[in-house]
C-alpha positions as CSV (number, residue, x, y, z in Angstrom):
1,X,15.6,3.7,19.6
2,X,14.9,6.6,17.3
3,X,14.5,10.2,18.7
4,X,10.6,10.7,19.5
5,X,11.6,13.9,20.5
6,X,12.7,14.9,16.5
7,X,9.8,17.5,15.1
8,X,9.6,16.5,11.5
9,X,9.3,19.1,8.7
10,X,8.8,18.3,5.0
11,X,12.3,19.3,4.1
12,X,13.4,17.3,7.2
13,X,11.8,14.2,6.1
14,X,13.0,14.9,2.3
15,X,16.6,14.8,3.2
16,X,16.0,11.4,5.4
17,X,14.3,9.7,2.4
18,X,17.3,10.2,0.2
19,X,19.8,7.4,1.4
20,X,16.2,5.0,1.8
21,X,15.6,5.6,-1.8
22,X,19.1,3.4,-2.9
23,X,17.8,1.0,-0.4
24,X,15.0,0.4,-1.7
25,X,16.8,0.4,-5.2
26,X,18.8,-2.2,-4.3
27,X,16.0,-4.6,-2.7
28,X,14.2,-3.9,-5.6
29,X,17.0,-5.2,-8.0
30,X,17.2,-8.6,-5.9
31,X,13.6,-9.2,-7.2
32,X,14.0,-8.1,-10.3
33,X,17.1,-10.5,-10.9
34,X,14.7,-12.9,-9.4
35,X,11.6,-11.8,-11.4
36,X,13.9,-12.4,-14.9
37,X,14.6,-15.8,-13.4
38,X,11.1,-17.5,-13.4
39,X,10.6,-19.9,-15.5
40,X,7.0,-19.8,-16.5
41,X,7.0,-16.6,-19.3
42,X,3.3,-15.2,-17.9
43,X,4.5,-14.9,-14.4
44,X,7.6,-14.0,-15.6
45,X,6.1,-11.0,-17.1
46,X,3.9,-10.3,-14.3
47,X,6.3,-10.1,-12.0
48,X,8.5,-7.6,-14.2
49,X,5.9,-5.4,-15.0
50,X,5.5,-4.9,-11.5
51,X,8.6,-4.1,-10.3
52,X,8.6,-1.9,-13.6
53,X,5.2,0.2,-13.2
54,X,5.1,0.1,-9.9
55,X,7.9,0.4,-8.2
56,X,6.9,3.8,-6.5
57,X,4.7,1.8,-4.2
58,X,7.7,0.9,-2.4
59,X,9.5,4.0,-2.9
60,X,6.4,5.7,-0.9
61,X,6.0,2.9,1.6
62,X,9.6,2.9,2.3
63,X,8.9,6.2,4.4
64,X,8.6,4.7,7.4
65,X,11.9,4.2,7.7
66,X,12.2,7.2,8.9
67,X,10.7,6.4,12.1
68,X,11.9,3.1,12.5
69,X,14.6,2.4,15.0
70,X,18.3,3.2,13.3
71,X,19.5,-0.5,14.3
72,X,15.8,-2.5,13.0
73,X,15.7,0.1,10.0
74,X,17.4,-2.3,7.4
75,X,14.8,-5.0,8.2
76,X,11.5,-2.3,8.5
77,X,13.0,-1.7,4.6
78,X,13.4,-4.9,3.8
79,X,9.7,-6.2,5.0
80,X,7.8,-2.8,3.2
81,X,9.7,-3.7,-0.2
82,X,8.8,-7.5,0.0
83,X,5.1,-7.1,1.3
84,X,4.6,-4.1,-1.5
85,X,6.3,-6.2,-4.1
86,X,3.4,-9.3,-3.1
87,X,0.8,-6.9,-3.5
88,X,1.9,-5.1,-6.8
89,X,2.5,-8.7,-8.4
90,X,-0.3,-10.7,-7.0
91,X,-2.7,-7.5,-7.8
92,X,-0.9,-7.4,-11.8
93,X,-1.7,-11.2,-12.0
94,X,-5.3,-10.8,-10.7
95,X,-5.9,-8.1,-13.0
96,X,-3.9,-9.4,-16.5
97,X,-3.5,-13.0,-16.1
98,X,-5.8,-16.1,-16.9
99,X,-6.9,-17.3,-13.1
100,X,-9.3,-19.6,-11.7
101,X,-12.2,-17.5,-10.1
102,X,-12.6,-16.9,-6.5
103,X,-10.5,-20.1,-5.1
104,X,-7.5,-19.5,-7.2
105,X,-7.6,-15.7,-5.8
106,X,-8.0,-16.6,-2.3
107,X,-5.1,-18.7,-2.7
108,X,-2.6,-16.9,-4.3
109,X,-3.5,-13.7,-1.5
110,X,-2.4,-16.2,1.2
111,X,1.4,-15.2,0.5
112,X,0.3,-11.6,1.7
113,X,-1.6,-13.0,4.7
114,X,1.7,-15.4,5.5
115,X,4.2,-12.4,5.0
116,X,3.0,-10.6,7.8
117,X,2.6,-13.5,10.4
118,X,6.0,-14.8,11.2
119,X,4.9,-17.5,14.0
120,X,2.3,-18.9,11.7
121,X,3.0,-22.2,9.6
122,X,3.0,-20.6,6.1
123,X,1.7,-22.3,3.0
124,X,4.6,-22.0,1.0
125,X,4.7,-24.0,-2.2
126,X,0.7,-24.0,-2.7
127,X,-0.1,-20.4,-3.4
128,X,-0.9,-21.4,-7.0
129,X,-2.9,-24.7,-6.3
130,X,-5.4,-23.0,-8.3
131,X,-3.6,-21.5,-10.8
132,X,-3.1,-22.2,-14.3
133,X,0.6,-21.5,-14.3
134,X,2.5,-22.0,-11.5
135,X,6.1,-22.0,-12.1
136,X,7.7,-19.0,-10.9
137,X,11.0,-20.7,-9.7
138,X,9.9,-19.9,-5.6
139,X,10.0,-16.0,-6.7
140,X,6.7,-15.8,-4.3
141,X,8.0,-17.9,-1.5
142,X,10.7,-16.2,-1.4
143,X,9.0,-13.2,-1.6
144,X,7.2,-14.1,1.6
145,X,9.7,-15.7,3.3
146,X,12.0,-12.4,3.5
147,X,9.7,-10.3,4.8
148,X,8.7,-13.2,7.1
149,X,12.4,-13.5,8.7
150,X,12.4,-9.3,8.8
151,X,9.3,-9.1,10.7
152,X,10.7,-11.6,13.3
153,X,13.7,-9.8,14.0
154,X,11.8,-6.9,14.7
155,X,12.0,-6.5,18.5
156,X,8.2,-5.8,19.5
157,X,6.4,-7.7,16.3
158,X,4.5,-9.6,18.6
159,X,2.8,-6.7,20.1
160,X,1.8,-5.7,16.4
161,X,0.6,-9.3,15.3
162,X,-3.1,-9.0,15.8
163,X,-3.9,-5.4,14.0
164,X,-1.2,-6.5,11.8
165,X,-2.7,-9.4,10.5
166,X,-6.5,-8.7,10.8
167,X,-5.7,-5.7,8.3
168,X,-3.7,-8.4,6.0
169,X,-7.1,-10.4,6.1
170,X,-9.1,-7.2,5.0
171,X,-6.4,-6.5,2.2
172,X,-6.5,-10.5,0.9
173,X,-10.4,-10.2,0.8
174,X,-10.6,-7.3,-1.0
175,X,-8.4,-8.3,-3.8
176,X,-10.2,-11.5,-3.9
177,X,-13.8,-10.1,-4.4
178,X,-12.4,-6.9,-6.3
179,X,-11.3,-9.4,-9.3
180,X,-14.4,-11.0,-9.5
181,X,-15.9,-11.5,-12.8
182,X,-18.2,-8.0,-13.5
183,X,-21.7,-9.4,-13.7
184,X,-21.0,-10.5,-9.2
185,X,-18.0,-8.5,-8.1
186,X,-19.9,-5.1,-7.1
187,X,-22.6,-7.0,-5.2
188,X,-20.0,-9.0,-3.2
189,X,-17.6,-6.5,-2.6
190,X,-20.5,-4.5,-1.4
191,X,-21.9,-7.4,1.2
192,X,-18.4,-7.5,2.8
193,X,-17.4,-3.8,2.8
194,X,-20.6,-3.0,4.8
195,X,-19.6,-5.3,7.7
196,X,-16.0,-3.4,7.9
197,X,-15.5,-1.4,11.1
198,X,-15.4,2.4,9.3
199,X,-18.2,4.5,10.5
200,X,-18.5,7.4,8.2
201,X,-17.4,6.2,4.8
202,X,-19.3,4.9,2.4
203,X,-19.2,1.0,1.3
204,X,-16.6,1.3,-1.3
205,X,-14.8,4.0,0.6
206,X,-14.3,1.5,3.7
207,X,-13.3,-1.3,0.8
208,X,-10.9,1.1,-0.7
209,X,-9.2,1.2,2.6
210,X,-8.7,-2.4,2.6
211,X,-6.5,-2.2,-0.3
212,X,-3.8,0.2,1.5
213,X,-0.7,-1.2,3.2
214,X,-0.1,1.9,4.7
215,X,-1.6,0.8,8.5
216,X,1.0,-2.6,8.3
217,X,4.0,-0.7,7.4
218,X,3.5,2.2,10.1
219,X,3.0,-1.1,12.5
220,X,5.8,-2.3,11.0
221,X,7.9,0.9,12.5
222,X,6.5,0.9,15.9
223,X,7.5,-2.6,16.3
224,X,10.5,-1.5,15.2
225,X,11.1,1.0,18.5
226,X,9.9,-1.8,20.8
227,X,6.0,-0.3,21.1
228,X,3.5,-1.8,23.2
229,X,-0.2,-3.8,22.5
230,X,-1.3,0.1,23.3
231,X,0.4,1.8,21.1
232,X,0.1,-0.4,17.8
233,X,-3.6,-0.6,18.7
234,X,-3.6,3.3,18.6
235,X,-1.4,3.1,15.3
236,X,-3.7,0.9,13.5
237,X,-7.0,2.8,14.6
238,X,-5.4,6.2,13.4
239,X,-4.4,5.2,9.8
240,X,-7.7,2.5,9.1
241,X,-9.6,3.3,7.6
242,X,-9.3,7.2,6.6
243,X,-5.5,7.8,5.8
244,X,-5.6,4.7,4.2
245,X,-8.8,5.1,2.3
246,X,-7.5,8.6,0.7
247,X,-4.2,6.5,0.1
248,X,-6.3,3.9,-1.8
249,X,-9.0,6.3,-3.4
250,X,-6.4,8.9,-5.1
251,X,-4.9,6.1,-6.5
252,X,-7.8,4.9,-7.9
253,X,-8.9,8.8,-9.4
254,X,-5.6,8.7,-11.6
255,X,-6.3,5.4,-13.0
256,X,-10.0,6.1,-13.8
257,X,-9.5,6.4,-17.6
258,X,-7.1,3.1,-17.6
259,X,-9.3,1.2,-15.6
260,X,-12.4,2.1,-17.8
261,X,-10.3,1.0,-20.7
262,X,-9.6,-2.3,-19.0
263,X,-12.6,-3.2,-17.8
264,X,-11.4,-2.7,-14.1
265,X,-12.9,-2.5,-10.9
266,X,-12.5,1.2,-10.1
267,X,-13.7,3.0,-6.6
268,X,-13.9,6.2,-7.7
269,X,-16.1,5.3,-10.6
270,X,-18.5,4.1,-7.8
271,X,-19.2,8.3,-7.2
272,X,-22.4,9.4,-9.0
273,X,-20.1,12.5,-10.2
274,X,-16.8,13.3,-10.7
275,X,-17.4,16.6,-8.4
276,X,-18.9,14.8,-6.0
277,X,-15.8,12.7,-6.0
278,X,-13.6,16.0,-5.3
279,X,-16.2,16.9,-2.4
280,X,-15.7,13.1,-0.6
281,X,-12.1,13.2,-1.2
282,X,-11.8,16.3,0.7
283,X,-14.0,14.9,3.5
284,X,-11.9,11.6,3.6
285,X,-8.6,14.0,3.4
286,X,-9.8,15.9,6.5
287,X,-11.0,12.7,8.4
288,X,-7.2,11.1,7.6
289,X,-5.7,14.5,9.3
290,X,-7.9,14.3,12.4
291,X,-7.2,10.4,12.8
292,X,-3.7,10.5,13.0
293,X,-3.6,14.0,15.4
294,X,-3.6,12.2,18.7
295,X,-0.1,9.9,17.2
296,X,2.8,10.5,19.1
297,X,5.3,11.4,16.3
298,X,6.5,14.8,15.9
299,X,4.4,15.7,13.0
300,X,5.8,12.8,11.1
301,X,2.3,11.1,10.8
302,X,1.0,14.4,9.6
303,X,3.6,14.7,6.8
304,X,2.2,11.6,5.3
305,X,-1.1,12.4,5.0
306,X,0.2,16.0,3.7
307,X,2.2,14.1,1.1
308,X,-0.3,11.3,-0.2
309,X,-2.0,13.8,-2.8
310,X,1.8,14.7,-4.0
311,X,2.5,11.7,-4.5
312,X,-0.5,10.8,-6.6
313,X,-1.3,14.3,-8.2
314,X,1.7,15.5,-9.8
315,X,1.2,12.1,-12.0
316,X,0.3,12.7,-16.0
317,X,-2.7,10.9,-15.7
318,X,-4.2,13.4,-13.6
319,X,-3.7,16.0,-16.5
320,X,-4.5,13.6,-19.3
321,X,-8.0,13.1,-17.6
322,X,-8.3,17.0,-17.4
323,X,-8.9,16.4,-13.3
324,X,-6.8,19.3,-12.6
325,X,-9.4,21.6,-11.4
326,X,-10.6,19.3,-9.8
327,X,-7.8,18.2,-7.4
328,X,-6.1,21.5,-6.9
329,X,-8.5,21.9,-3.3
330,X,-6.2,18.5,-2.2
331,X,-3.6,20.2,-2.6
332,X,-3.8,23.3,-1.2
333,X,-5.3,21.2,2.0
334,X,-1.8,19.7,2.2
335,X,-0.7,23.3,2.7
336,X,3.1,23.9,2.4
337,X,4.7,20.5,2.9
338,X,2.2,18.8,0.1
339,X,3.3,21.4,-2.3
340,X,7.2,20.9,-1.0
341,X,6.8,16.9,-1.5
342,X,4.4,18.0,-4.5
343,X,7.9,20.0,-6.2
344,X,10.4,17.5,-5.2
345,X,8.4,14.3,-6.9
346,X,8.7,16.5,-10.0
347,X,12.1,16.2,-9.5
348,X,15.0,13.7,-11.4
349,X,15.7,11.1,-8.8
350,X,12.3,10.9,-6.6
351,X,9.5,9.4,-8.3
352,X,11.6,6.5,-10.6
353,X,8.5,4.7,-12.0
354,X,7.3,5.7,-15.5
């Protein structure tokens, strides 16, 4: 069992991220040498751009680690960089590839829905019955099946099951209204998102939240210590839907321009104005704060939040879009460890993706 007794500090949580980071480097090459292997060339370069472009997903996700008991932590790594690694693929082939409309999405987001329950029959084999390519040489079964046999070694998993797999659901529906052709995909997404359970955020904040895998992976730790129904039901609550709606909507303000350019579904572009944007993000900052105070943790839960507007602000986009002025306010919420975390991303060796 990990010390709950350790008070976490940003330089602290720093110097424990450094040996996760060649973890996560060297799950990360396992998929790609798997990724290079598939034999259909449009999944094939799917799959690779993900790992490629997004491969600070996982280095962020891997975080909670830290938490994670020292003898489970090897398989709390190894779940975070499989499920990430679905989500960044499957979200790259929603986005760029040729697929088959609201059937074919459904069904390819069942891998992320099977990665997270263990003791459920999966439906490996058939995640591209719908699909007009799919050969990837078992890359996504495999994919699933890793962070299947992870989860299940993880000592208390079952106590984490339910919140872990209703916010799974939430994350599979999203992406599969979210890639909707544009003339429906607003109105649908909108239907859902009001029937989510996140009183005081707007519709497409509450979807935005849906897209984070931020609430799984701190479940993911807890089961990790051997936690109770109690405590993961206070873990999920705490982190859906405001951290993970901040999570979700910075990372949707630094791809504003590309997703414009694309044609994208973008939350942020949902704000009537770009400062009314900053205003709501600072709300939603200061909800995620207050929702994970009453956690158990040392501070560590805290440092998280702090660090989520590092992570995303000290990107080039964010200057490229001249949205500067209007994130510094994030940043000085964060207060001293956001700007620590903020310095040390800017660093060689932290934040590997281009």
């Amino acid at each position: 069992m990990p010390d709950r007794t350790v008070r976490w500090t940003a330089a602290r949580l720093l110097g424990a991220m450094r040996p996760v980071l060649a973890g996560v480097d060297a799950e990360l090459a396992v998929w790609t040498a798997r990724a290079g292997a598939i034999p259909d060339p449009e999944l094939r370069r799917q799959a690779l751009a993900s790992l490629r472009a997004k491969r600070f997903h996982c280095e962020g996700g891997s975080v909670f680690t830290a938490v994670a008991a020292p003898d489970r932590a090897g398989d709390v790594l190894r779940a975070i960089v499989a499920l990430q690694t679905i989500s960044d693929y499957l979200d790259n082939l929603s986005d760029r590839s040729p697929a088959g409309g609201e059937v074919d999405l459904r069904q390819m987001h069942v891998a992320f829905t099977d990665a997270v329950a263990p003791d459920w029959p999966a439906a490996a084999g058939a995640y591209y019955t719908h699909h007009p390519n799919g050969d990837d040489g078992g890359y996504l079964d495999a994919l699933v099946a890793c962070c299947r046999e992870a989860l299940g070694r993880l000592p208390a998993y079952p106590a984490v099951a339910e919140p872990a797999r209703r916010l799974a659901g939430y994350y599979a529906s999203l992406q599969s209204l979210k890639h909707l052709e544009p003339a429906v995909r607003e109105g649908r997404l909108r239907a859902w998102a009001e029937g989510l359970p996140a009183p005081g955020l707007r519709w497409y904040e509450a979807a935005a939240a849906c897209g984070s895998t931020l609430a799984i992976f701190a479940l993911m730790a807890a089961a990790s210590r051997g936690c109770g129904a109690e405590e993961a039901g206070a873990v999920a609550a705490a982190y859906f839907p405001w951290p993970c709606g901040l999570h979700i909507l910075l990372d949707y303000l630094i791809d504003l321009a590309e997703d414009r350019a694309g044609g994208d579904f973008n939350f942020v572009a949902c704000y009537p104005s770009l400062d009314e944007a900053g205003a709501r993000l600072r709300a939603v900052q200061q909800g995620a704060r207050a929702a994970v105070a009453g956690l158990e943790d040392g501070g560590f839960n805290r440092l998280v939040v702090a660090g989520l507007p590092a992570i995303y602000l000290v990107d080039r986009k964010v200057a490229a879009q001249g949205l500067g002025a209007r994130t510094r306010s994030l940043m000085r919420a964060a207060g001293p460890a956001g700007w620590l975390f903020a310095a040390a991303m800017r660093m060689p060796g932290w934040r590997r993706s281009p």
